[in-house]
Every structure is written in structure tokens, then in C-alpha cells.
N, C-alpha and C positions, 0 to 999 in steps of 0.2 A: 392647554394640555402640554405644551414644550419644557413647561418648568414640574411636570409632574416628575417626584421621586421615586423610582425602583431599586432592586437592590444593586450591592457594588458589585457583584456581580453581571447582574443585567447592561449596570453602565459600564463597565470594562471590557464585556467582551466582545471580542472579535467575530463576526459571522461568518464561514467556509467560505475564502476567497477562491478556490477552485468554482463552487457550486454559484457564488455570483457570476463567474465570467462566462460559466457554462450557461446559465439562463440568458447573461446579453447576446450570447452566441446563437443561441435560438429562437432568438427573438428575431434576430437577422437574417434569420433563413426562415423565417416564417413571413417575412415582407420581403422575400421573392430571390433576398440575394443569395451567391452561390459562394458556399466558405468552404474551405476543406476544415474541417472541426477535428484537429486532433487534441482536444483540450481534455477531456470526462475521460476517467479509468473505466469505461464501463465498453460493453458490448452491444454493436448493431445487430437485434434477432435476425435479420434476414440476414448479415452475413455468416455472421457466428450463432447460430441455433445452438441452445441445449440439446445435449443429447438425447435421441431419437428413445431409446432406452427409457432412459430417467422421464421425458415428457410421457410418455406411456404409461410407466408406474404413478404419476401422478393423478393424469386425468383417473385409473383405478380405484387411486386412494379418496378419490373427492366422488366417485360412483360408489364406494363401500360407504361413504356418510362420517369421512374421520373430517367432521367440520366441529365439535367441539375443544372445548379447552386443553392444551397439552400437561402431562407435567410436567413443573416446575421446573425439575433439573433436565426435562429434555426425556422423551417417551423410549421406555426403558430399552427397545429393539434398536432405537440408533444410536444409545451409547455402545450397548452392547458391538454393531457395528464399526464404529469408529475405535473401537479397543481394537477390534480385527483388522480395521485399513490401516491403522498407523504400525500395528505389529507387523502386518505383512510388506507395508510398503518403505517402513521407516525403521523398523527394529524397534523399535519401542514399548516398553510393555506399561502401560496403563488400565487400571479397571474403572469398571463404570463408576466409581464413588471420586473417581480422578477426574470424570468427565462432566463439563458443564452445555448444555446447550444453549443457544441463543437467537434470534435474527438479525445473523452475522457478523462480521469483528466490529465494530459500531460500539453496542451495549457489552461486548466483552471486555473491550478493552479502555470502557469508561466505568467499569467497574472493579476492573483488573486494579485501575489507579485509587481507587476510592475503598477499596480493602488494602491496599499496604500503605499509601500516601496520606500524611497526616496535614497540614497548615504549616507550611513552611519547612518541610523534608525538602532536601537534595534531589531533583532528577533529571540523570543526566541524558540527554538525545543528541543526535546530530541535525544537523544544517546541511543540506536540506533533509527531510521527512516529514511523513504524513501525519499531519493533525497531534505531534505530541507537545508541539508549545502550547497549543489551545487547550489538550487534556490539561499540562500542569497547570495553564488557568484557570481551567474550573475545582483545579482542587487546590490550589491556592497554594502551591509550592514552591520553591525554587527553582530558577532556570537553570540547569549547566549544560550550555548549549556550546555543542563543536561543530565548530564552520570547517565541512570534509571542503578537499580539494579533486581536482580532476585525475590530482599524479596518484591518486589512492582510489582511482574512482567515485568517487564521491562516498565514499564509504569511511565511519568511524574505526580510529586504529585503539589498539591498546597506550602506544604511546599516550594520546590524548585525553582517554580516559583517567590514564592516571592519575591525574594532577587533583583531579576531584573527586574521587572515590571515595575520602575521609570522612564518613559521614553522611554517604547518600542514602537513599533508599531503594532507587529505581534505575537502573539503564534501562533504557528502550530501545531495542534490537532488530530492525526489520531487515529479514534477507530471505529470496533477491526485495528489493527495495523498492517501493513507491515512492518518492517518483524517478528515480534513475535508473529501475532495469538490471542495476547492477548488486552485485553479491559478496560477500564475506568471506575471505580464503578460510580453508583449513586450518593454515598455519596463526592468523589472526584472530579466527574466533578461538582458538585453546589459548592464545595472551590472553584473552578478556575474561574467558572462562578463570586461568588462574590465576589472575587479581581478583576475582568476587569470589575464589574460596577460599586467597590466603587474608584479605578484609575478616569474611562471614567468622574465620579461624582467630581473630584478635579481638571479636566483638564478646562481651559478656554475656553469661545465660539471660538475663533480663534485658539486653541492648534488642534492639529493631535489626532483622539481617538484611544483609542488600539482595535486593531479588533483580531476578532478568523479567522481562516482557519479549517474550521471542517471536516476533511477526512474522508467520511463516506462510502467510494467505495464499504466495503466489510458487511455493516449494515447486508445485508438478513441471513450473514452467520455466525449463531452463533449457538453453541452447548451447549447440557443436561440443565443447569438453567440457563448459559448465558444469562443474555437482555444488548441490546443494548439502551443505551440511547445519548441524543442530547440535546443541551443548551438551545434551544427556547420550548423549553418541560420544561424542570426544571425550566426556568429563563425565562419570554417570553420579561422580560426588554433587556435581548441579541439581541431578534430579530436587533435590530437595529447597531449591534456590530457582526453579525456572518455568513458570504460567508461559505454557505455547499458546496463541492464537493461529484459527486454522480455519478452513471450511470449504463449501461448494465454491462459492463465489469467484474464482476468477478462474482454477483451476477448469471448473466446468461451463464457462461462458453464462454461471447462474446468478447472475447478481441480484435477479429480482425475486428469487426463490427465498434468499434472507435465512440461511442454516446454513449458521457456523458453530465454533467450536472451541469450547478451551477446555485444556487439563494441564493439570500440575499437581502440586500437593496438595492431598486431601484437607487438611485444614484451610490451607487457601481458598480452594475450590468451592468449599460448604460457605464461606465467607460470601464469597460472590454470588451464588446461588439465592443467602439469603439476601443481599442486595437488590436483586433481579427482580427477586419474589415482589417484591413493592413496587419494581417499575413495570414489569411486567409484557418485557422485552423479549416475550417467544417466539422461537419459530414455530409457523403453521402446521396445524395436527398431519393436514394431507402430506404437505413438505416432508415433514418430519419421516413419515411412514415409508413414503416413498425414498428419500437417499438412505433409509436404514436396507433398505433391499437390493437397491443400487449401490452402494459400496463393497459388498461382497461380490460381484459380479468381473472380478480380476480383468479376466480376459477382455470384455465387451469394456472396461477403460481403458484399458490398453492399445485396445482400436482406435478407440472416439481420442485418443490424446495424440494416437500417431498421426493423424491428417490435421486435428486442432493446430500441433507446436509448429507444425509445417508453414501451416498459411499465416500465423503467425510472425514463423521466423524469417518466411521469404520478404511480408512485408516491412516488418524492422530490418532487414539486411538491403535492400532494395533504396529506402531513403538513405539510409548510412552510406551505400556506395554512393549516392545521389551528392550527399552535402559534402563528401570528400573530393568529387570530381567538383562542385564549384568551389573548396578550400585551393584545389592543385589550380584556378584560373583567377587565385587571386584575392578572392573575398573573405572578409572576414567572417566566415562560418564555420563550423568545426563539429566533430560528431566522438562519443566514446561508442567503442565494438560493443554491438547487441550482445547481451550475456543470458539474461532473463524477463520474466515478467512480460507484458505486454508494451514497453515504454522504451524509449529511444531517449538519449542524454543528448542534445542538439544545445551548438552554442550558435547566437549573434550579437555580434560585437562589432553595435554601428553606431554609438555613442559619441558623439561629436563630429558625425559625417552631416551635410546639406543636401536636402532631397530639390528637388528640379525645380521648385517655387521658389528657392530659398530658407526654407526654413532648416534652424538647427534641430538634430536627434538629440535633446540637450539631455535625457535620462533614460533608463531603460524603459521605461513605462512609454517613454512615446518612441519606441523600437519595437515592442509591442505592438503598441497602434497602427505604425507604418508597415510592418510585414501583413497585418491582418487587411490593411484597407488597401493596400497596394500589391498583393501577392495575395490576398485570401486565406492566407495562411493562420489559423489560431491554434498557439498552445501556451503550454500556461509555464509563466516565470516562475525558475525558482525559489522566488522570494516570495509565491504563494506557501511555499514550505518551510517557511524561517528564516530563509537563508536573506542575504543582505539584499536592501531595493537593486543596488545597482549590480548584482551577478549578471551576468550577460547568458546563463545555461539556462536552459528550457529543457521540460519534459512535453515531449511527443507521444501522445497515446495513439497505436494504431487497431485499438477494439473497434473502432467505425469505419477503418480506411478500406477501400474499394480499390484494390489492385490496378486496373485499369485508369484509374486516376494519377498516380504516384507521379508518372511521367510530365502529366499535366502541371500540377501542384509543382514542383522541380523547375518548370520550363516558366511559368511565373515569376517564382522567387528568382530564379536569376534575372529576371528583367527589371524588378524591384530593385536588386542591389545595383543592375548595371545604370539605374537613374540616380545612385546618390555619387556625389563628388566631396 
């Protein structure tokens, strides 16, 4: 069976290096050991519950009997609704023929790619982010991949865009960012915004136009002056050039609810729709019913997000002070200011240090290893994100961490680093 042939596809790709390391990691806790697991983008229900709200409307909607098939484009009361949260919360004016629904940004934005990206289109993304070298692998395109740095937060500039614009099809835009937390200035995103519409302005009526992918999953969640902004706000000439992804999922601690969101241009949008229609990638009836009810509910989110960004923010602020106080005693650790998102930009950079047996740190991968088996510490490189094997930056997700732990986890890692010479 080892020399059976499948397609080049099958043999090229890469499986989600986050979601393997996340299974060795549970595997380890399920024979007894004790990890602090900051690896998975996702939420502990028992510290982070869905809101009290929204689980209410749900169990409802599954006692009325909405356990049948949805439509297609997403059941007509939660576009309807999601026209009304992004108008009220974002300024944005969208109608439901703009709206697509889905079970989450997943199936959006592997369809997003597969209605404008043709077999060897241009698309460009940064280094590190989430899952868009792998999208342009399944759709067989070109990489134009920009390795961000820390002095820009790890975020893509228009500078760097530049260079490759000629001809692309796609930037892929996420902000705040998975996996760095961090965010897009004002002043940045209108550079980028106007290269893709003085480009879109030199391409012929019959030319492919360059579109944006604007990954805005985790917009609600930004911290102290953070603002988030968006291209059809700065630039409403984008409108017609920019498919936002959006949804419950991180904003509302609902990852496993699976109802997200895209809109943009109507042509685009029916494109994707009819993509969908074959995979068949819905969110659930009850789901559905229920955040089409809960998103008009202003006030009662605006509760659930004040105490949410809180426990959030104190825990990403709380390890930041953490790894700055062991930077100022010496060790090569390092951290960028929490901004947004649920994730923390954590460096180590113990790459050629000797641990207490003797043995060299000879690559990041077994820096990796040593933090996790000698500190307990697991999160994930960001070379699970594109970025280069030996980046020494880690994202830190704190959707699982346990406040009363932090101290703990902290007072390890320094005795981890105080054994290598």
C-alpha cells in the first residue's frame, strides 16, 4: 500500500501543523502529565462560556425543531441580522445578497480562494499567518510570501507589497492577526488600500482585478487604544475589491457553534455561495436561528464583551509583564505589547545554548521541545505559520489559561532557562 498513487495534491500537502501539535499536546495530558497548553486558538468552555444569552436562544431554537437543512446562502433572518450588526457596529452597509453564510471562516475562506484564484495566480500573504500558504496550496498558485518582522509587529507593510502587486490576484489580509495578536495601523492599511485601486485602475476591462481577503474574525477583540479598522471605511472605492470574513467564533468564545460570515460584492459572493452549495459547508439550522436573534441584542453584547476582553486582557497583559521581567534578568526571552485577538507574540531564543546533560539547542524545533518538557510550557512556532523553521517568535494563545496558573507557568520557565549555559 506505501507505493499506492493519489493525487498531487494529496501528495503535496501539508496537514495543519498547529492541529498536529495540538493533538501531541493532549495526548500528554491525557497520560497524567501537567502542560500549560497555550498552543489551540480556541476557548476553555468552563473558563470562557458562550454567552448566557446566546446559549439560551439556542437550546430554543433546537426545542422549536429548526433541526432541518438551512439555506444555502445562510437562513434569511441572520443575514438579515448581520446587515444590521455590521451597519450598527462597523458602518457598513451591506444587504443580504452581499451576505454569505457558512460553518465559519474554514469553508469561507477556502472558497473566497477558489472563486478568484485561478492555477498559478499571484497571492500574496505574510509570514507568519494563518493557513494562507496551505489555502494557496490547494488552489495551486503562487506564493508571494513577506517574512513581517517584529519592528512592524509582525504585520505586512505596503512597502512590501509593493514589489508584487503586478499581476496578483489576491492579498490576504488578516487584522488583529492570528497568530500575533497584533493589528494594521490606519495609516497602513490606506497604503495598501491605494496600491490595489491604483493596480485595479491600470488593469483592462477583460484583465482579473486584485481583490483583498480581509480577515476580520477577531475585530470585537482589541485592547487599551487599539482600534480596529477596515478598507471599505477608509477607502469605500474597495467596496468593490474586498470579501471580509467575519463571525461568532472568537469574538463570542463560540468556536464550536461554526457561524461565520462573508460579504462583499455581489458577484463574488453568488460565486461562493455557488461553491458552498456542493460542499456543503452550513452552519446549523438551530445556530443559525439563534445568533440571527442574538445580534440585534446591542446592549446584552456589549455586556458579555465588557467582562470577555477584560479577563482576556488581564491574562495576555499578566504573561507579557511575566516574560519582560525575565528579559530585564537576562534571558533571552522577549514579548510584543498585547494589542488584540486572544494571542500573545512571545520570543525564545535559546538556539545554540547547552541544557544541564550537555546537550546542544541546535534548532528551534528542539527549543520547542525543551521549553515544553522542561517548563511545561507548549505554544506553537511561528514557523507553524509560514514563517522560517528557525524564527525564534511563538504565538501564545490564552483561550485555555487559568489566571491562577500564569505565576506558576512563569516560575518554571525561569528555572528551564536558569539550567541552560
Amino acid at each position: 500500500m506505501s507505493n499506492l498513487k493519489l493525487s498531487h495534491l494529496a501528495e503535496t500537502l501539508i496537514g495543519s501543523e498547529i492541529v498536529k501539535l495540538g493533538n501531541a499536546i493532549s495526548e500528554r495530558i491525557r497520560n497524567g502529565e501537567k502542560i500549560y497548553n497555550y498552543t489551540i486558538g480556541d476557548f476553555n468552555p468552563t473558563i470562557f462560556p458562550i454567552p448566557q444569552e446566546l446559549e439560551k436562544l439556542i437550546i430554543e431554537s433546537y426545542q422549536q425543531k429548526n433541526t432541518n437543512y438551512p439555506a444555502g446562502d445562510g437562513v434569511l433572518e441572520l443575514r438579515q441580522s448581520v446587515s444590521s450588526f455590521i451597519k450598527e457596529w462597523e458602518g457598513l452597509d451591506y444587504t443580504i445578497n452581499e451576505i454569505q453564510i457558512a460553518s465559519g471562516g474554514r469553508p469561507l475562506i477556502y472558497t473566497i480562494f477558489k472563486t478568484i484564484v485561478d492555477k498559478g495566480d499571484k497571492v500574496i500573504y505574510a509570514a507568519p499567518s494563518w493557513n494562507n500558504n496551505h489555502y494557496t496550496h490547494l488552489t495551486d498558485a503562487v506564493h508571494c510570501l513577506i517574512e513581517c518582522t517584529p519592528e512592524n509587529n509582525f504585520m505586512p507593510t505596503a512597502n512590501q507589497i509593493a514589489p508584487h502587486i503586478k499581476g496578483a490576484t489576491l492579498i490576504c489580509l488578516c487584522t488583529p492577526q492570528n497568530p500575533t495578536g497584533t493589528t494594521l495601523s490606519k495609516s497602513e492599511l490606506e497604503k495598501i488600500c491605494d496600491l490595489v485601486i491604483e493596480e485595479n485602475k491600470q488593469r483592462g476591462d477583460g484583465e482579473k482585478k486584485l481583490y483583498v481577503m480581509y480577515d476580520q474574525m477577531y475585530w470585537m477583540l482589541t485592547y487599551g487604544k487599539t482600534h480596529h479598522y477596515n478598507p471599505v471605511s477608509l477607502r469605500p472605492e474597495m467596496k468593490q475589491y474586498t470579501v471580509f470574513v467575519d463571525g461568532i467564533t472568537k469574538a463570542f468564545a463560540s468556536t464550536g457553534l461554526r457561524v461565520g460570515w462573508a460579504f462583499g460584492p455581489e458577484t463574488v459572493i453568488s460565486k461562493i455561495r455557488a461553491i458552498l452549495s456542493h460542499l456543503g459547508a452550513w452552519a446549523p439550522m438551530a445556530e443559525q436561528k439563534a445568533v440571527a436573534k442574538y445580534l440585534i441584542k446591542k446592549e446584552v453584547i456589549a455586556s458579555f464583551l465588557k467582562n470577555f476582553k477584560s479577563e482576556i486582557e488581564e491574562r495576555l497583559q499578566t504573561i507579557y509583564d511575566g516574560f519582560l521581567q525575565l528579559k530585564s534578568k537576562g534571558f533571552l526571552v522577549d514579548a510584543i505589547t498585547p494589542q488584540a485577538a486572544i494571542y500573545l507574540t512571545v520570543k525564545v531564543d535559546l538556539v545554540g545554548k547547552k541544557t544541564s546533560d550537555g546537550k546542544i539547542l541546535a534548532t528551534q524545533s528542539d527549543v520547542t521541545s525543551y521549553i515544553l518538557s522542561e517548563a511545561k510550557l507548549a505554544i506553537v512556532p511561528f514557523s507553524a505559520f509560514g514563517a522560517n523553521s528557525q524564527n525564534p517568535w511563538y504565538r501564545l494563545s490564552v483561550g485555555t489559561c487559568k489566571k491562577e496558573e500564569i505565576n506558576e507557568m512563569l516560575g518554571l520557565l525561569e528555572q528551564a532557562l536558569q539550567k541552560l549555559s
